[in-house]
C-alpha positions as CSV (number, residue, x, y, z in Angstrom):
1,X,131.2,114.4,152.6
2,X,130.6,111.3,150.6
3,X,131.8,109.3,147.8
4,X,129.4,106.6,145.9
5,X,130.6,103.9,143.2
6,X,128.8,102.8,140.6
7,X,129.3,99.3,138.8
8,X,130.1,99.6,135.4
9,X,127.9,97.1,134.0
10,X,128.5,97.7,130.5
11,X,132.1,98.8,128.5
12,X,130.3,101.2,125.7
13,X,132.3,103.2,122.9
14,X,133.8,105.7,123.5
15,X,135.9,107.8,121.0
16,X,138.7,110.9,120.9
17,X,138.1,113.1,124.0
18,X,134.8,111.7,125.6
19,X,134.7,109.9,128.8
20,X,132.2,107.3,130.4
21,X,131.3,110.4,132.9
22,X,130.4,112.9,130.2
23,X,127.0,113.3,131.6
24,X,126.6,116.3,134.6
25,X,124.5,115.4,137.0
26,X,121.6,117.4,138.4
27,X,120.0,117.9,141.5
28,X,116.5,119.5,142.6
29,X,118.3,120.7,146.0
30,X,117.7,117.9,148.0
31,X,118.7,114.9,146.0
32,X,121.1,114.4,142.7
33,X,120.8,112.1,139.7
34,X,123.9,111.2,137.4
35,X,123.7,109.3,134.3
36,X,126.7,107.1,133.2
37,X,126.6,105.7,129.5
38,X,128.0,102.0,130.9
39,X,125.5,101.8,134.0
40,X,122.3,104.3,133.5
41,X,120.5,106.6,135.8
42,X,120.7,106.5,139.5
43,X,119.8,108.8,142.8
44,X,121.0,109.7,145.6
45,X,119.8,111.8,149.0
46,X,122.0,114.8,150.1
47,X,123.5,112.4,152.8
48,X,124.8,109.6,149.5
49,X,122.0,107.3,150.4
50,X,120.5,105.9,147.4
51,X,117.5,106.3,146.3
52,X,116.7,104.1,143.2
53,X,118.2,102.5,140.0
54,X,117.5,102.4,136.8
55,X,120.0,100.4,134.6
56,X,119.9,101.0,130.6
57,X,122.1,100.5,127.5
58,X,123.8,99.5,126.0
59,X,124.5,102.0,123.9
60,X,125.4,102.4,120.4
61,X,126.5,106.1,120.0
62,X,129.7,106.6,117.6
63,X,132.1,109.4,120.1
64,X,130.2,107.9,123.4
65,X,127.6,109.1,125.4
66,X,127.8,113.3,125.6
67,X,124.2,114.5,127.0
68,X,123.1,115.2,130.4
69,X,120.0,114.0,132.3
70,X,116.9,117.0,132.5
71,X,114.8,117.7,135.7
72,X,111.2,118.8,134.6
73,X,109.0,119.2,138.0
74,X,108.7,115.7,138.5
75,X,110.6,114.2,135.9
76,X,114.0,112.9,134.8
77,X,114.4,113.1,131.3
78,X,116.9,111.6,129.0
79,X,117.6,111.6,125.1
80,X,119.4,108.7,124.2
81,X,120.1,109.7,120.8
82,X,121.8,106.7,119.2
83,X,122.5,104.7,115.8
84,X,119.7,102.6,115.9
85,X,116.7,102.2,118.1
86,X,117.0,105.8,119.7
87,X,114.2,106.8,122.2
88,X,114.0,109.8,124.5
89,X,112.8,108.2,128.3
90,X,111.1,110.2,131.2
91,X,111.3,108.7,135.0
92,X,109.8,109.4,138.1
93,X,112.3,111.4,139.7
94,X,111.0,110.2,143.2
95,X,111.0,106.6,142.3
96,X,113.0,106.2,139.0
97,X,109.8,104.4,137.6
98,X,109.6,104.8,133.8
99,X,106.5,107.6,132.9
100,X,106.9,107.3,129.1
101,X,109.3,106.2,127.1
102,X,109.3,107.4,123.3
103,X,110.9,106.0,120.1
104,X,112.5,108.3,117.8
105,X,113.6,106.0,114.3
106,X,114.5,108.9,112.8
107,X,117.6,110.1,115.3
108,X,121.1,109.0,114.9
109,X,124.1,109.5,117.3
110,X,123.7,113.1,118.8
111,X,125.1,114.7,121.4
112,X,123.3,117.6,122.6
113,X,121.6,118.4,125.9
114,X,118.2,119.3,125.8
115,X,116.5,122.6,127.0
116,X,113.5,123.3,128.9
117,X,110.8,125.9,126.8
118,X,107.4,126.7,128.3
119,X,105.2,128.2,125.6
120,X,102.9,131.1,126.6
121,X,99.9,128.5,126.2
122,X,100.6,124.9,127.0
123,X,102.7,122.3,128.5
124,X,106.4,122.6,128.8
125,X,108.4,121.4,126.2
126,X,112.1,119.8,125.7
127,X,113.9,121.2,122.6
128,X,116.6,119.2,121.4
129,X,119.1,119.0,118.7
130,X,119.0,116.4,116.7
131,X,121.0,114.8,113.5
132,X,119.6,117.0,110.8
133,X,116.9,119.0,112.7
134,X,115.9,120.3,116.1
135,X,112.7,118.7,117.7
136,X,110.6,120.0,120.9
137,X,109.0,117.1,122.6
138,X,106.2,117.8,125.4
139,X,107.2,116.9,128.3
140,X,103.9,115.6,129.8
141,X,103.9,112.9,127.4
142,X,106.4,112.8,125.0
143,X,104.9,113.8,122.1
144,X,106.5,115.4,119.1
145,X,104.9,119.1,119.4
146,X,107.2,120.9,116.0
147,X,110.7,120.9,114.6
148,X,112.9,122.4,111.7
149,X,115.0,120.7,109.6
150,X,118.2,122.2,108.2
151,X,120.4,121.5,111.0
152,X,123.9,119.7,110.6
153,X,124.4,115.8,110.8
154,X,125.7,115.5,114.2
155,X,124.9,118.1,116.8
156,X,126.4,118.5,120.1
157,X,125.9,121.9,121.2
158,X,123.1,123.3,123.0
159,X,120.8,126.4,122.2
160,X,121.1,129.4,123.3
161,X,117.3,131.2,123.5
162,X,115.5,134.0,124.7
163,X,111.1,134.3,125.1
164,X,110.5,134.3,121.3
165,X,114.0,132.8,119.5
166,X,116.9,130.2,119.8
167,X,120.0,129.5,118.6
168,X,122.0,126.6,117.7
169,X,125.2,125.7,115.5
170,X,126.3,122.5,114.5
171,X,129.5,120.7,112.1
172,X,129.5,117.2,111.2
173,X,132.6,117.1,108.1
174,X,134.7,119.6,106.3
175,X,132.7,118.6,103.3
176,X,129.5,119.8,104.9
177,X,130.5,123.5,104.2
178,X,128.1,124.9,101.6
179,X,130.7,124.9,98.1
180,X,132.2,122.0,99.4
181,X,129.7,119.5,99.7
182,X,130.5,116.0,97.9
183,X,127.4,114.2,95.5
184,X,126.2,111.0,96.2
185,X,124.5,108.5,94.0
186,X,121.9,106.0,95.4
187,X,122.3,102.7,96.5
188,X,122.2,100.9,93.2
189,X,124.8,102.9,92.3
190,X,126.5,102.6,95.2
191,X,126.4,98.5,94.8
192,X,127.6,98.9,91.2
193,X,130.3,100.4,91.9
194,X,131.8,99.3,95.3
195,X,130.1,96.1,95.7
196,X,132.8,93.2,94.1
197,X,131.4,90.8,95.7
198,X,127.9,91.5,95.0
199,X,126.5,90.1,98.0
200,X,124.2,93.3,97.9
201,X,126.4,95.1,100.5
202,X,129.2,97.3,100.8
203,X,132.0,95.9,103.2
204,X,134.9,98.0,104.4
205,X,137.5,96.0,103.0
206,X,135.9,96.6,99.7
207,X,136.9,100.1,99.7
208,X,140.5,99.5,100.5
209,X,142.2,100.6,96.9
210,X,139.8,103.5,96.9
211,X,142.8,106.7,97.9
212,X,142.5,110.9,97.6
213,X,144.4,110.7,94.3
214,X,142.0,108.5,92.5
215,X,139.8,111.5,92.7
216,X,137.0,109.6,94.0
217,X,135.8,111.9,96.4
218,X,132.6,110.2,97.4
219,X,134.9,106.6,98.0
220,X,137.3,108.4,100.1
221,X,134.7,109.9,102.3
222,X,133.1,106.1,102.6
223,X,137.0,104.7,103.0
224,X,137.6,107.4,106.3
225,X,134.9,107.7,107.6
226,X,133.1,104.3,107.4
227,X,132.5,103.6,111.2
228,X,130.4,107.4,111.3
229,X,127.6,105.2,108.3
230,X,127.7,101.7,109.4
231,X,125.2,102.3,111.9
232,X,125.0,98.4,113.4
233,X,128.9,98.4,113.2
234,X,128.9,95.3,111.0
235,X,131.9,96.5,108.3
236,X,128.9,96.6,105.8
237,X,126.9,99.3,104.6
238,X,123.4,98.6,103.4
239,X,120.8,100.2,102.3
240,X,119.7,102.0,105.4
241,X,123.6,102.6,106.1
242,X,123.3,104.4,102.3
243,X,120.9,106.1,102.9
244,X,121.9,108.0,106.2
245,X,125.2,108.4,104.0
246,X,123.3,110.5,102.0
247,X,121.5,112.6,104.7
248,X,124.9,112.8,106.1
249,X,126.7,114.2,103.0
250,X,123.5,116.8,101.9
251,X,123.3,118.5,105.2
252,X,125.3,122.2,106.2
253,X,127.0,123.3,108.8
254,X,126.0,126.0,110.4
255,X,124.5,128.2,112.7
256,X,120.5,129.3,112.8
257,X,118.3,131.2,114.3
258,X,114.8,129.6,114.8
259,X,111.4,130.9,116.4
260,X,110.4,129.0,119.3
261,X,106.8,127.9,119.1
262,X,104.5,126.0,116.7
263,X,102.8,122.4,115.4
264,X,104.7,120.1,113.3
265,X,106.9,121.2,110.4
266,X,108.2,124.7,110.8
267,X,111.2,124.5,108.4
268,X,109.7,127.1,106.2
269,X,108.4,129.6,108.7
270,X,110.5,129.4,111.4
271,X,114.3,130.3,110.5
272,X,115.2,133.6,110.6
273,X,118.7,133.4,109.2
274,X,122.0,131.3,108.9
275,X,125.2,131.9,109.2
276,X,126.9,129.2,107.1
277,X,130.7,130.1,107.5
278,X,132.7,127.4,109.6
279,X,131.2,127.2,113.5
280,X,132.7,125.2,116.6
281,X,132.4,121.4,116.6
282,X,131.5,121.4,120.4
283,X,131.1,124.8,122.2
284,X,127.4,126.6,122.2
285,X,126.8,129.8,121.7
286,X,126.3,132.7,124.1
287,X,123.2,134.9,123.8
288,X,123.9,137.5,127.3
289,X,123.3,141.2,126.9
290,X,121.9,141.7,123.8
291,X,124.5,140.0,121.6
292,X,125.1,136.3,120.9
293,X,129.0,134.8,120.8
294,X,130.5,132.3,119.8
295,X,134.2,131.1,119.9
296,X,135.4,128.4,117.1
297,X,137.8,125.7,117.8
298,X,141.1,127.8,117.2
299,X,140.1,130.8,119.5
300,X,138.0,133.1,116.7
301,X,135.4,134.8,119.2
302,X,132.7,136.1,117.1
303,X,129.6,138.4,118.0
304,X,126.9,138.5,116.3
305,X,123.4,141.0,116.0
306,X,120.8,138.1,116.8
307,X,117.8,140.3,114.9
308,X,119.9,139.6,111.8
309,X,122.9,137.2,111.9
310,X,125.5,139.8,111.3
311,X,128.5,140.2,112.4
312,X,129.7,142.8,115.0
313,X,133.1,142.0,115.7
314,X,135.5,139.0,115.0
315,X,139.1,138.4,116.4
316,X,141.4,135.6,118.2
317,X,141.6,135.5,121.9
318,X,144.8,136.5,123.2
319,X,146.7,133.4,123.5
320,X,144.6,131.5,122.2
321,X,146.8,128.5,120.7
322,X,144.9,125.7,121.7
323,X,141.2,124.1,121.1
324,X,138.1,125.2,122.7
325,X,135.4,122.6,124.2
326,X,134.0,124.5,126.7
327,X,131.1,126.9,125.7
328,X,131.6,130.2,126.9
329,X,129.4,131.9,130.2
330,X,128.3,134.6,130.7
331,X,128.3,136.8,133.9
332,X,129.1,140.3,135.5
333,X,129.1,141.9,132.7
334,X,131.9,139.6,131.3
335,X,132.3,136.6,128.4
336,X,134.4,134.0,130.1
337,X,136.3,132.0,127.3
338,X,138.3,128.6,129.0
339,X,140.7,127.0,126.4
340,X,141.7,123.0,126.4
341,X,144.8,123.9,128.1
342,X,143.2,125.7,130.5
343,X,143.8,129.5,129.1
344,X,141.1,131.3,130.5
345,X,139.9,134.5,128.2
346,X,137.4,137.4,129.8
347,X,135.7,140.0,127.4
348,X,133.7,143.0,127.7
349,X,129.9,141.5,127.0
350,X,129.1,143.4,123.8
351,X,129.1,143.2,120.8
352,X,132.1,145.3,120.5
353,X,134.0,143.0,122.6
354,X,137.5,143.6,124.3
């Protein structure tokens, strides 16, 4: 019916399998909004007039931009969840006029689209993944309502929920897996031993002769995976940099179980339990029909009991050979599973799943 182009104002990063349209738009029925990472948000009528603008970014997220604009009644909501300076940003959706905008310092690149929770007393609320915990922010003003910490370092999956609990899993590295996890020393340390310059810093190049078979575990993690903890992409890590390092190393992957609901920290009441062995990088879970799956990169579908974590039933997808992105959906009575090369896998919804 109609086709609109938008000017790519900006060229942000982008890395492995994200794009630069990543975001899904969303409409109210009469008009839609899209957000693109190298542009920002923007409207348009059912007959591709537009509406308003909003330009933003740029952006400094390490794999590119990966969550979606939220409608709330009146309101366009996005997380930017970046390296530094990340802020979550409601507009008018009528006007694109900015209705709050709120700083979050203590977000780093996420992923994660946020969900929509109204409490049985009070405002709705957006619940959101976030690097190392989940957050709910009311959506009347942006206000941090309660969170949990304990989630993974990088979180890209969505929850699953029903009235009283949610879901979530998250990865971030290998070495995240609980047994697995590499120590870290602080900063001083961290100078004394990388810094040959001593300019106070830690530059990329100075980890160069740092290799697996030294048996420096923590200076091979530094040496791979530098561009995931230099968070102004300077090739220098300083003490901030060290310090997310740090959070980055000491969290777990994971799934949880939370209850929805509460003020401020809710770490300690709120989990109900974790299931800590290895979960999808991408893909959310599925809670439909009483039981909650979830397939893992290579094709695993697992269900689980959500009143307890446990397992009902695990097993590979017939020909499942490839990776999974897509999260699986629920309908008819049926899982549907779709692999990267397109397989497309349908289960009996149950926990005993065939």
């Amino acid at each position: 019916l109609w086709r609109r182009e938008i000017p790519r104002a900006h060229k942000g990063r982008l890395e492995n399998v994200n794009g630069p349209a990543s975001a899904t738009p969303v409409t109210d029925g009469q008009n839609v909004y899209a957000f693109f990472q190298d542009f920002g948000l923007i409207a348009f009528n059912a007959n591709g007039k537009e509406k308003w603008r909003t330009p933003l970014g740029p952006f400094n997220i390490f794999y590119g931009y990966g969550a979606s604009p939220t409608l709330v009644d009146d309101k366009l909501i996005l997380p930017v969840d970046q390296d530094l300076g990340a802020y979550l940003l409601a507009v008018d959706k009528n006007t694109g006029k900015v209705k709050w905008k709120i700083d979050r310092p203590q977000v780093i690149s996420g992923y994660s689209t946020p969900t929509v929770y109204q409490p049985k007393q009070g405002a709705k609320q957006l619940i959101i993944p976030e690097s190392f915990q989940l957050s709910a922010y009311s959506v009347a003003d942006g206000k941090r309502v309660w969170w949990v910490r304990g989630l993974a370092c990088e979180m890209k999956s969505v929850v699953s929920y029903d009235n009283e609990y949610l879901y979530v899993n998250g990865w971030g590295f290998p070495q995240n897996q609980p047994g697995q996890q590499i120590p870290t020393v602080p900063f001083a340390e961290g100078l004394a031993k990388y810094d040959g310059d001593k300019d106070g810093v830690i530059a990329k190049s100075e980890l160069e002769k740092v290799d697996r078979a030294s048996g420096d575990k923590m200076g091979f993690i530094l040496k791979v995976a530098f561009e995931a903890f230099d968070l102004d992409r300077d090739q220098k890590l300083n003490a901030k940099d060290w310090e997310i390092f740090r959070a980055m190393m000491a969290s777990e992957n994971g799934l949880l179980a939370i209850k929805l609901g509460g003020e401020g920290d809710m770490t300690e009441k709120a989990i109900r339990w974790k299931y800590q062995r290895p979960v999808p990088q991408v893909p959310s879970t599925l809670l439909y029909q009483g039981a909650l799956f979830m397939v893992n990169d290579s094709g695993i579908l697992i269900s689980f009991d959500p009143a307890t974590g446990a397992v009902i039933k695990q097993g590979r997808l017939k020909g499942a050979i490839d990776k999974y992105f897509a999260s699986p959906v629920g309908a008819d009575g049926k899982v549907y599973l779709i692999s990267q090369d397109g397989t497309v896998s349908v289960v009996k919804a149950a926990g005993e799943w065939d």
